[in-house]
C-alpha positions as CSV (number, residue, x, y, z in Angstrom):
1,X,59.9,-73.7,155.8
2,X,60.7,-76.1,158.5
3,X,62.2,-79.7,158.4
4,X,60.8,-82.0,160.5
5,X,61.6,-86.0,161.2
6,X,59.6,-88.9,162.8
7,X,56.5,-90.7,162.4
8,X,53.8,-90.5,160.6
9,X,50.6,-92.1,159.3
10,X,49.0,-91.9,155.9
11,X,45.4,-93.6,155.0
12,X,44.6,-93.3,151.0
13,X,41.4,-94.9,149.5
14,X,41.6,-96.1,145.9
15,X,39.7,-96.0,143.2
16,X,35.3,-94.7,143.8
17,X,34.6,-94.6,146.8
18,X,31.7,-92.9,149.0
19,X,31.3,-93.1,153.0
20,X,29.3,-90.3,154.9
21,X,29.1,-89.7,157.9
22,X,25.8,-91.7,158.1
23,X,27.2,-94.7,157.1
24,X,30.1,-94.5,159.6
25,X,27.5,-94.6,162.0
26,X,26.0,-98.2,160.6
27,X,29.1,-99.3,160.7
28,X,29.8,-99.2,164.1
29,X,28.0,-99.9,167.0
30,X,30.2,-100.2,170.6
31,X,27.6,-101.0,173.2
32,X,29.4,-98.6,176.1
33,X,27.7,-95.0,176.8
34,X,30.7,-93.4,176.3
35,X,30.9,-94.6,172.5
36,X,27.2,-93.8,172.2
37,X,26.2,-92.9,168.5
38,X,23.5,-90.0,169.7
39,X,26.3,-88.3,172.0
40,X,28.4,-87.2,169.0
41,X,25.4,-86.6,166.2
42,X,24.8,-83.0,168.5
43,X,25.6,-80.0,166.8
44,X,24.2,-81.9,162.9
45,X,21.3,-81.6,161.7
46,X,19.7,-85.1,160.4
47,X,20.2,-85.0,156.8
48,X,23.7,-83.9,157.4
49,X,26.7,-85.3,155.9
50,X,30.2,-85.1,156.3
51,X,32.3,-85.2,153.7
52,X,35.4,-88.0,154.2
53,X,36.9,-88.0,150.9
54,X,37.3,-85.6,148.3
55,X,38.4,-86.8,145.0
56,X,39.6,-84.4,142.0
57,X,40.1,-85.1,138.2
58,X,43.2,-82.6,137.7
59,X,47.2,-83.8,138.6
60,X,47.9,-80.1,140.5
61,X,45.5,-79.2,142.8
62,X,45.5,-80.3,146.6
63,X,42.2,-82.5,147.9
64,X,41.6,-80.9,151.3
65,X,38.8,-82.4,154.2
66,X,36.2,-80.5,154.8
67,X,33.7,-80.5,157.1
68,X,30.6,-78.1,156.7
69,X,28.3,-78.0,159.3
70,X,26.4,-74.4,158.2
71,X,25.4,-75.9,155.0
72,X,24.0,-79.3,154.5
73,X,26.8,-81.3,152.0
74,X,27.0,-84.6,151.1
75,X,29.6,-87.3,150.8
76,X,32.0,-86.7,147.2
77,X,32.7,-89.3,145.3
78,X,36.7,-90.3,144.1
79,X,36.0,-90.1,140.6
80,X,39.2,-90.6,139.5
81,X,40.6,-94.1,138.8
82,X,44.5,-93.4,138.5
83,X,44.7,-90.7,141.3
84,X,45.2,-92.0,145.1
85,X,43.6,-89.5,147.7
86,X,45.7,-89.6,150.9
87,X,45.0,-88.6,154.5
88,X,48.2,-87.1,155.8
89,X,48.6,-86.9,160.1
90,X,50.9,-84.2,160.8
91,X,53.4,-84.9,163.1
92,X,51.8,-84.4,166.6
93,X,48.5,-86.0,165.0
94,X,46.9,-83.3,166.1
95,X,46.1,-82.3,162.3
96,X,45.8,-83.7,158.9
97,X,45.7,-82.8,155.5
98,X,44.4,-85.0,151.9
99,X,46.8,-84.5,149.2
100,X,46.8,-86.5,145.7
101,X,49.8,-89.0,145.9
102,X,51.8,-87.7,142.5
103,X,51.7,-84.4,143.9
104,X,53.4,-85.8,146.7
105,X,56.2,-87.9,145.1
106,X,56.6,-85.4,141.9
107,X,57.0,-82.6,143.3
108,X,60.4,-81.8,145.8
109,X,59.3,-78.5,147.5
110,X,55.8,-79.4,148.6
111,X,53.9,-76.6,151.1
112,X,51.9,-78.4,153.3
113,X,52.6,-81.8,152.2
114,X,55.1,-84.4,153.4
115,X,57.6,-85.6,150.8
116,X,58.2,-89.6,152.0
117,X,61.8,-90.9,152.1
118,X,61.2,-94.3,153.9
119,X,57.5,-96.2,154.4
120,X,56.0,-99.3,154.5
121,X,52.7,-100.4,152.9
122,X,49.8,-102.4,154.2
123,X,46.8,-102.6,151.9
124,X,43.3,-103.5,153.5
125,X,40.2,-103.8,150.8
126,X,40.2,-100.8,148.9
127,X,41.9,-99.0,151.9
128,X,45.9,-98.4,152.2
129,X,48.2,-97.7,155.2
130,X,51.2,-96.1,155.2
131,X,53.6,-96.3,157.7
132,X,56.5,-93.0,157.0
133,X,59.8,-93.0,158.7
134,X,60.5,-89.9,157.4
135,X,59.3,-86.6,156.3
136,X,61.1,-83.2,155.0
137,X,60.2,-79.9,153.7
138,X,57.4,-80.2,155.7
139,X,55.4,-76.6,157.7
140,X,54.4,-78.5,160.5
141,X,52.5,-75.2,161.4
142,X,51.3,-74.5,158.3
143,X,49.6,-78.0,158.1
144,X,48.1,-77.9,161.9
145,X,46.2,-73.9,161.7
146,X,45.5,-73.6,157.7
147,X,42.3,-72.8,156.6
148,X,41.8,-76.2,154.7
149,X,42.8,-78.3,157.2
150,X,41.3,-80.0,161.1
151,X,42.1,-80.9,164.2
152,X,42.6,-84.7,164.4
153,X,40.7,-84.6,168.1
154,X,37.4,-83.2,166.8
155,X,36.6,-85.6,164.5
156,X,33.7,-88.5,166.1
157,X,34.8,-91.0,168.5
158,X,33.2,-93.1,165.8
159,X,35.2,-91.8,163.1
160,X,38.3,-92.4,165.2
161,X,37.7,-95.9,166.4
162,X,36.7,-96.8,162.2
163,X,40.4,-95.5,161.8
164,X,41.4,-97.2,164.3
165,X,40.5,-101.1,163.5
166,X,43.5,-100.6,159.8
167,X,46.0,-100.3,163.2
168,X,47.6,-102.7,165.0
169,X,46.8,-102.6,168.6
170,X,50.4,-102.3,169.5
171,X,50.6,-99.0,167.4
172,X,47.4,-98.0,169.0
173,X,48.5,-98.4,173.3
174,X,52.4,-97.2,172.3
175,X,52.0,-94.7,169.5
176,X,48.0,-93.3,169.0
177,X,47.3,-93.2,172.5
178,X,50.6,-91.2,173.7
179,X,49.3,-88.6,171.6
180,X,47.0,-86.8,173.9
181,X,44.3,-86.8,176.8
182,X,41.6,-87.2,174.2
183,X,42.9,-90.0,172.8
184,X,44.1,-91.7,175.7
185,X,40.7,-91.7,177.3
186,X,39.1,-93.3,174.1
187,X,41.6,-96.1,173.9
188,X,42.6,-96.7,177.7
189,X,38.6,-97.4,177.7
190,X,38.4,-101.7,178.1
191,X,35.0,-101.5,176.4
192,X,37.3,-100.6,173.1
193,X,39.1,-103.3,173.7
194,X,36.7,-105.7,174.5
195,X,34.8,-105.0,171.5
196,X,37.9,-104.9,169.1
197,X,38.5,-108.6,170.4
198,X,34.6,-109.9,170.5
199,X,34.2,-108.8,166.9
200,X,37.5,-110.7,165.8
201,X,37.2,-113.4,167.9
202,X,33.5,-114.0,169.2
203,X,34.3,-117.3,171.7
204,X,34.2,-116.5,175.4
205,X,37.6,-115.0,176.4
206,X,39.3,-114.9,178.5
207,X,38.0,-118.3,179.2
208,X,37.7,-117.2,182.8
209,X,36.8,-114.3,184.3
210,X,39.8,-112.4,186.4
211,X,39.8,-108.9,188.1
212,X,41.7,-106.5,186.4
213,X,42.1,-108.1,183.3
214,X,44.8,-106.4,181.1
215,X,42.8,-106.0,178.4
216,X,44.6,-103.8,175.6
217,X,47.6,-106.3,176.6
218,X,45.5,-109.1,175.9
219,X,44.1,-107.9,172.1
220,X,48.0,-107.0,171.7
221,X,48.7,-110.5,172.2
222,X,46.2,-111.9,170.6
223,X,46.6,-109.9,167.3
224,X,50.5,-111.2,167.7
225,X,49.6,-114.5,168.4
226,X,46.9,-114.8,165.0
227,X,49.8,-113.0,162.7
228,X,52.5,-115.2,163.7
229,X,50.8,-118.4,163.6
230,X,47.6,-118.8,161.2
231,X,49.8,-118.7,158.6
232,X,54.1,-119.7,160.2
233,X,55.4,-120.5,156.9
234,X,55.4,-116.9,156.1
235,X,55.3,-115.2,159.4
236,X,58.3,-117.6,160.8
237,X,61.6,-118.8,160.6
238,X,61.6,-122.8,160.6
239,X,65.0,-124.2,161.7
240,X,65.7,-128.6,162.7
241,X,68.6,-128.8,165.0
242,X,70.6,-131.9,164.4
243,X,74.0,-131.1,166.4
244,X,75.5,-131.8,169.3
245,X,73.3,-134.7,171.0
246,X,73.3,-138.2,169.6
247,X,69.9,-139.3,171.8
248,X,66.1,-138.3,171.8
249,X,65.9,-134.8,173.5
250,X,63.5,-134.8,176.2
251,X,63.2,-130.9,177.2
252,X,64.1,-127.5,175.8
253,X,63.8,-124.5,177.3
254,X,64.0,-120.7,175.8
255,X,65.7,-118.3,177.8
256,X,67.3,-114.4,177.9
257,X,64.4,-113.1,176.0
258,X,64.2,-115.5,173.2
259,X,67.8,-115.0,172.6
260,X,69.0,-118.7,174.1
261,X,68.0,-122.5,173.5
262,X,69.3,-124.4,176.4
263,X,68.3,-128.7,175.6
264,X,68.9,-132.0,177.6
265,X,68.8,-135.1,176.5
266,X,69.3,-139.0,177.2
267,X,72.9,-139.5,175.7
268,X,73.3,-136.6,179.0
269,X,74.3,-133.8,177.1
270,X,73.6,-130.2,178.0
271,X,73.7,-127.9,174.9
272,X,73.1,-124.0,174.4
273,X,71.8,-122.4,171.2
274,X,72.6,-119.0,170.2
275,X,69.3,-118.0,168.1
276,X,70.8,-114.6,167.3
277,X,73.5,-116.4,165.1
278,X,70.7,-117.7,163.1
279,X,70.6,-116.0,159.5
280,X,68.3,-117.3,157.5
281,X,70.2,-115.9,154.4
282,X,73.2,-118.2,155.3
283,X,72.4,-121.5,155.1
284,X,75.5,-123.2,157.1
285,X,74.9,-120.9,159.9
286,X,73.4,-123.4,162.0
287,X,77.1,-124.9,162.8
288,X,77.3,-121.7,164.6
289,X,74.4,-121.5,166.3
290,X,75.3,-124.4,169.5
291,X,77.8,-122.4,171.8
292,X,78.1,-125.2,174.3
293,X,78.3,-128.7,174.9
294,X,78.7,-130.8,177.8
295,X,78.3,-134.3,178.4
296,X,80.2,-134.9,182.1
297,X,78.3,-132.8,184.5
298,X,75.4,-134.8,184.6
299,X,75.3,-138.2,184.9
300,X,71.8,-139.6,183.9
301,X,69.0,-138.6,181.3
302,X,68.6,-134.6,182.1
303,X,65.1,-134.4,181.8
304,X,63.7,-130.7,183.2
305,X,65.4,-127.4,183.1
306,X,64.0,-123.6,184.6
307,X,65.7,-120.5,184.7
308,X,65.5,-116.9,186.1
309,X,67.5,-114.3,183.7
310,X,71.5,-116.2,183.4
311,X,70.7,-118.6,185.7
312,X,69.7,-122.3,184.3
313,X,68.3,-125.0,186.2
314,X,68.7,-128.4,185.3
315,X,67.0,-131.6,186.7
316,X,68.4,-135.4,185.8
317,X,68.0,-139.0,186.7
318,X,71.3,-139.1,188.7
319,X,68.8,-136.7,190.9
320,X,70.9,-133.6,191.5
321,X,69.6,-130.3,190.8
322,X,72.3,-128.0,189.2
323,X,72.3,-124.4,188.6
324,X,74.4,-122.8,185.9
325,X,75.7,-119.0,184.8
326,X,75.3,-118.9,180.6
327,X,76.9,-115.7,180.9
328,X,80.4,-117.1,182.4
329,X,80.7,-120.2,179.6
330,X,77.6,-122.0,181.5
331,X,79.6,-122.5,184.9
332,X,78.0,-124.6,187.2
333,X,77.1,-122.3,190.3
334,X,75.7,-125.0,192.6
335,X,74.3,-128.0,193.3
336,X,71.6,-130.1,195.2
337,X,71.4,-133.5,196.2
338,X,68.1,-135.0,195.9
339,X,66.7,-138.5,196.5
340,X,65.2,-139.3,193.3
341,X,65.0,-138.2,189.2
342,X,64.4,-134.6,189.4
343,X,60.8,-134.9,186.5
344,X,59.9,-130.8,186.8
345,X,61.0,-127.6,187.4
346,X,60.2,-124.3,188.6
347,X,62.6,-121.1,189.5
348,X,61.8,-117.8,190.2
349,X,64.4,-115.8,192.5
350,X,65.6,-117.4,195.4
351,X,62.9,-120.3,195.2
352,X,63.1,-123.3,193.4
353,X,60.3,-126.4,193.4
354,X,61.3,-129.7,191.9
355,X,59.0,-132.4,191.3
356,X,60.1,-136.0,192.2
357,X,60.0,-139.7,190.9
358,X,60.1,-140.6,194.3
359,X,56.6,-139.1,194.9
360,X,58.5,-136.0,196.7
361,X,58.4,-132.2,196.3
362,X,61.6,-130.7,197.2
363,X,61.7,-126.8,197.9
364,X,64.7,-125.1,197.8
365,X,66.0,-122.2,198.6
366,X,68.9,-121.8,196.1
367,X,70.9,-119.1,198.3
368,X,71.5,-121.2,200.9
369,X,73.6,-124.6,199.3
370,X,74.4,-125.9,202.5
371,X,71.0,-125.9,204.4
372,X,68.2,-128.3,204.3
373,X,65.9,-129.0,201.8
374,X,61.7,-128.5,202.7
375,X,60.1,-131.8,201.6
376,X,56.5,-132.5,200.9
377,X,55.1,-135.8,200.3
378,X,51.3,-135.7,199.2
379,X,51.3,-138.2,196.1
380,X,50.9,-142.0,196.0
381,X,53.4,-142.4,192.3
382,X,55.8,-140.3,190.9
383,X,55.3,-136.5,190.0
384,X,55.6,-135.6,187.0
385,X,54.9,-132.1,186.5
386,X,55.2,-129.0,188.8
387,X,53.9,-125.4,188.3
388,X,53.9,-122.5,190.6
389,X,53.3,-118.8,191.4
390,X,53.6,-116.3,194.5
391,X,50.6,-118.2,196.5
392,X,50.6,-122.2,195.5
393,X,52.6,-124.5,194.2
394,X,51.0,-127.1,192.2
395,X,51.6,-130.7,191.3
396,X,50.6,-133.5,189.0
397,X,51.3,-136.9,189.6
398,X,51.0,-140.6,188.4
399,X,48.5,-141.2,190.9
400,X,45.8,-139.2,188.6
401,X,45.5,-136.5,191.4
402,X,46.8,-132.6,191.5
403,X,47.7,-131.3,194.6
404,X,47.5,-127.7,195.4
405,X,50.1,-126.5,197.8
406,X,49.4,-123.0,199.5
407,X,53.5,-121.2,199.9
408,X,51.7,-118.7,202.3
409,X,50.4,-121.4,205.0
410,X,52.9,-124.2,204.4
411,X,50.4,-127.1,204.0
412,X,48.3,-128.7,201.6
413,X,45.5,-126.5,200.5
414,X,43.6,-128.8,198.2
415,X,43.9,-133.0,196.0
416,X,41.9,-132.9,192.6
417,X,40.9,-136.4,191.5
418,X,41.0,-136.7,187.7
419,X,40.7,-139.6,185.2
420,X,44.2,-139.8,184.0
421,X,47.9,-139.1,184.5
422,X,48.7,-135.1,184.4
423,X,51.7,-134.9,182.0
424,X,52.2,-131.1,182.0
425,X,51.0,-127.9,183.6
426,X,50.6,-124.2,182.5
427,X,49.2,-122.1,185.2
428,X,49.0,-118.4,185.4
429,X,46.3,-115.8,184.2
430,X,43.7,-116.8,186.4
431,X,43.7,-120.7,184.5
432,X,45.2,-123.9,185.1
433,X,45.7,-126.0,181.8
434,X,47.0,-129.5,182.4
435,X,47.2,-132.2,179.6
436,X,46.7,-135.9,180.5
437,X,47.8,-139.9,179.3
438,X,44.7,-140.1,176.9
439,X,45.7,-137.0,174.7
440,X,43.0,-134.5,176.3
441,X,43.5,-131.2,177.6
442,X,41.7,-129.7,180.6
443,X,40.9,-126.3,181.7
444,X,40.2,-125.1,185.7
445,X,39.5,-121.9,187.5
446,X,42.1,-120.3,189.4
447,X,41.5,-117.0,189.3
448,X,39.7,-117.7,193.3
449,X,42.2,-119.9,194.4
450,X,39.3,-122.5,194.0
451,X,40.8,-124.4,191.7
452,X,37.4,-125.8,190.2
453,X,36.9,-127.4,186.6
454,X,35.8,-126.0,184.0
455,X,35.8,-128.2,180.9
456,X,38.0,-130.5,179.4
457,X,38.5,-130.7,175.5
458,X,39.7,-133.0,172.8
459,X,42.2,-130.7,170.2
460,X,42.8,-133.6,168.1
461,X,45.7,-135.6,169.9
462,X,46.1,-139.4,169.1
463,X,48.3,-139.8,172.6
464,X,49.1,-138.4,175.3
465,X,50.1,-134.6,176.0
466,X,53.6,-134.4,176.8
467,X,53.3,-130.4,176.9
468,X,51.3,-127.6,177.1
469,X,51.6,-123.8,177.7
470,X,49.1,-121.1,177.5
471,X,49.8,-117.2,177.4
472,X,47.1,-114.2,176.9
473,X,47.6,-115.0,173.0
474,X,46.8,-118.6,172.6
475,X,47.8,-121.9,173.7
476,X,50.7,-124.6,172.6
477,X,50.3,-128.4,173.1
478,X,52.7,-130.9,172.4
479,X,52.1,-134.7,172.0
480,X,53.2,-138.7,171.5
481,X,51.8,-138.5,168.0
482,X,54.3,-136.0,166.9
483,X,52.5,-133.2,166.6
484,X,52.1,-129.5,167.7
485,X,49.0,-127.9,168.1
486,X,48.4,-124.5,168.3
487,X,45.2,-123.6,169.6
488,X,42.9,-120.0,170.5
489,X,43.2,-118.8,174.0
490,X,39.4,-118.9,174.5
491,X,37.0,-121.3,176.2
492,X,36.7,-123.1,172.9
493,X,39.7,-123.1,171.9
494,X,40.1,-124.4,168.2
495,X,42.9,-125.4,166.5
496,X,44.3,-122.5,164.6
497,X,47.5,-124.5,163.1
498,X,48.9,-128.2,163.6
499,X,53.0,-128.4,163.0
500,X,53.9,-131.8,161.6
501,X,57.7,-131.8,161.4
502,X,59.2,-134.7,163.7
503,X,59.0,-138.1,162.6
504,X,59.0,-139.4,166.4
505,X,57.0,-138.5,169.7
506,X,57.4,-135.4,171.3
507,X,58.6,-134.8,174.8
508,X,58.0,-131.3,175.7
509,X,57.8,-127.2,173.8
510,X,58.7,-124.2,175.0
511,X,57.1,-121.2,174.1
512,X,58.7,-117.5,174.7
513,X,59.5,-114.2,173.3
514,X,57.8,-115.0,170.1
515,X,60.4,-117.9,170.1
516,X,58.9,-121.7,169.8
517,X,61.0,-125.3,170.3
518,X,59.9,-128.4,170.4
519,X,61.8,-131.4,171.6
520,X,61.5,-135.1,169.6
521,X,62.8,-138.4,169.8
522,X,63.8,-138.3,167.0
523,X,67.1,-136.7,168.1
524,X,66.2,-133.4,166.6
525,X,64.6,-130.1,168.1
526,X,62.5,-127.9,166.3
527,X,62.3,-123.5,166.3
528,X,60.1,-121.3,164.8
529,X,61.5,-117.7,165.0
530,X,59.1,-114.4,164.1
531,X,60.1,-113.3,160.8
């Protein structure tokens, strides 16, 4: 007898239950060849069944899976009520084996059968999934070549993807799909996960079309993004920070992998938040959560801030741009002089792009302190909002216009007229999302460099958008009514929760990591932390 450790999955049906093979096959219908129903019903005759679950009336004998393709079967009812029939993956999931569940926990020298120390339970309809840490007394052999049991990999694609939809996708691309060639071909396959996400979420996504869309990263986001925030009073951590600033806070930013809260506000304080201090079984643990303070450096309103791993940018009315280490007690590394409020930020290495009141965008090249700033001047009134990635820089102004600045040719590549001031930007994934004075948010195609619009939507804001963001799992917005929505990452995208917690406008969110803050003027900011 061998002892084995690691993971492994257990599926148990409750109570009567009857599924053939038949009806596995109305119950799913992929639309790519390669998941074609008539490629796997070779080999079985027409009136043939296969039997899924076994169910017996006695406390001692195993329930095994059969298949029997010489003589015609049919599906066998669980006819007892008290007895849970489990499907066991071996540890390789290259085999399984059914066993009844008291046999499993009553007995302490089980052949063939794991004995459970650790798991974790997540009950679907009638259908359970367990999640084992641990296993012992366990014939790994024994369970993978005896005569009562199957290999995992010559069971229907169908079959498999059924089993597949009571998984997270996450355990699907890092665990299920790691197993074997078989299996990585079936769920490497973007057809699987197109049609996972279309039968969840039908609206057009993504909302516009890219080459080489990630899309198993994409359901995994998704299927994050729908846990965490139909329902954040159970699926997050709700913190109000009060401490350390005495004025409304006009920008937050998350940083070092949702581990740090770095805020600015008007009374010209800079503070850090240690989130991994937060316990939400200690209630005066939020006095320990600020780590620094610092009123002098700055000497107006610091009003954007960007960072690339420990280094933090910070913009401010007394227009210099400043760049700290949080790893060395937040030491100011350098400096830049500007000629106006710094209103946006964005940093990636060596490059920085600051938008400015005095209708300027300064470029800068953060290893150099000394040398001369690149300025561009393509907007009539102040900007207020700057985004960027490896090929344009883009920027949204007072003057109702976005300009699209191409890095590779060093010149304007394109000026969008719109109907209102662009408060924010989110660009990346192919989309640009901007939010505007009258509360709408609009949506325009990227992914060509084209920059054209798409549509522009109404989510429910009374005034303007003061921020938005967008990743692959949904989209944030932030507004002068005070309050958050949180909307689908789709072409429609509806509102899938509104947060109502500050009693004041709001001037900008952050969203990273599974980490959310919001910033108020009502001199408080706002987290949500993943449970």
């Amino acid at each position: 007898m061998e002892t084995a450790s690691g993971n492994i999955t257990s599926f148990s049906v409750e109570g009567n239950h009857e599924l053939s093979f038949h009806d596995l096959k109305n119950e799913i219908s992929p639309t790519d060849p390669i998941y074609s129903k008539q490629s796997y019903l070779d080999g079985f005759q027409e009136d043939t069944d296969m039997t899924l679950l076994a169910g017996k009336t006695t406390d001692t004998q195993d329930i095994d899976f059969v298949t029997d393709d010489a003589n015609v079967t049919t599906s066998v009812n669980c006819y007892c009520k008290e007895v849970r029939t489990h499907l066991t993956m071996s540890e390789n999931l290259q085999a399984f084996h059914l066993h009844e569940v008291e046999k499993v926990y009553d007995s302490n020298n089980v052949d063939g059968c794991y004995l459970n120390t650790e798991k974790e339970t997540i009950n679907i309809g009638n259908i359970c999934i367990e999640h084992e840490e641990q296993f012992h007394s366990a014939d790994v052999n024994e369970v993978s070549t005896g005569e009562n049991c199957s290999n995992l990999v010559s069971l229907p694609a169908e079959l498999l993807i059924l089993i597949s939809t009571y998984l997270d996708s996450k355990t699907i691309v890092k665990s299920l799909s790691c197993v074997c060639r078989y299996f990585y071909e079936l769920f490497s396959a973007d057809i699987y996960w197109k049609t996972r996400i279309s039968q969840r979420w039908p609206k057009k996504y993504p909302p516009v079309d890219v080459d080489d869309f990630k899309w198993h990263q994409g359901c995994m986001e998704r299927e994050e993004f729908c846990r965490m925030w139909s329902n954040p009073e159970t699926q997050t951590h709700h913190i109000m920070l009060k401490e350390g600033f005495f004025a409304p806070v006009d920008v937050v930013h998350i940083m070092k992998h949702g581990k740090l809260l770095a805020s600015g506000s008007r009374d010209r304080y800079l503070n850090l938040f240690d989130l991994d201090k937060f316990d939400p079984e200690k209630p005066d643990c939020l006095k320990d959560v600020k780590v620094h303070t610092d009123s002098k450096t700055h000497k107006g309103w610091v009003w954007s801030m960007a960072s690339v791993d420990n280094i933090l940018a910070t913009g401010s009315w007394d227009t210099y741009l400043r760049l700290f280490d949080v790893d060395a007690s937040c030491q100011e590394m350098s400096r830049f002089k500007c000629k106006s409020a710094l209103l946006g930020l964005y940093m990636e290495p060596n490059f920085i792009a600051a938008a400015g009141y005095d209708k300027k965008l300064y470029l800068i090249d953060p290893r150099a302190p000394g040398a001369e700033m690149t300025i561009k001047r393509y907007h009539k009134q102040p900007i207020l909002c700057v985004a960027a990635d490896k090929n344009y820089v883009i920027t949204g102004s007072e003057d109702k216009t976005i300009c699209i600045y191409d890095r590779r040719t060093g010149s304007l590549q394109q000026r969008l007229e719109v109907n209102s001031f662009v408060m924010d930007l989110s660009f990346g994934h192919g989309q640009l999302w901007f939010g505007d004075k009258e509360g709408k948010i609009h949506l325009l195609d990227a992914s060509k460099g084209l920059f054209e619009k798409i549509q522009s939507y109404d989510v429910g804001h009374a005034e303007k958008v003061t921020g938005i963001q967008h990743t692959l799992g949904g989209i944030f917005t932030c507004s002068t009514d005070g309050n958050i929505k949180i909307l689908e990452p789709s072409l429609d995208p509806g509102v899938v929760h509104t947060l109502s917690v500050h009693t004041g406008p709001l001037c900008d969110i952050c969203y990273k990591d599974n980490v959310l803050a919001s910033a108020g003027s009502d001199i408080a900011i706002g987290v949500w932390i993943k449970r």
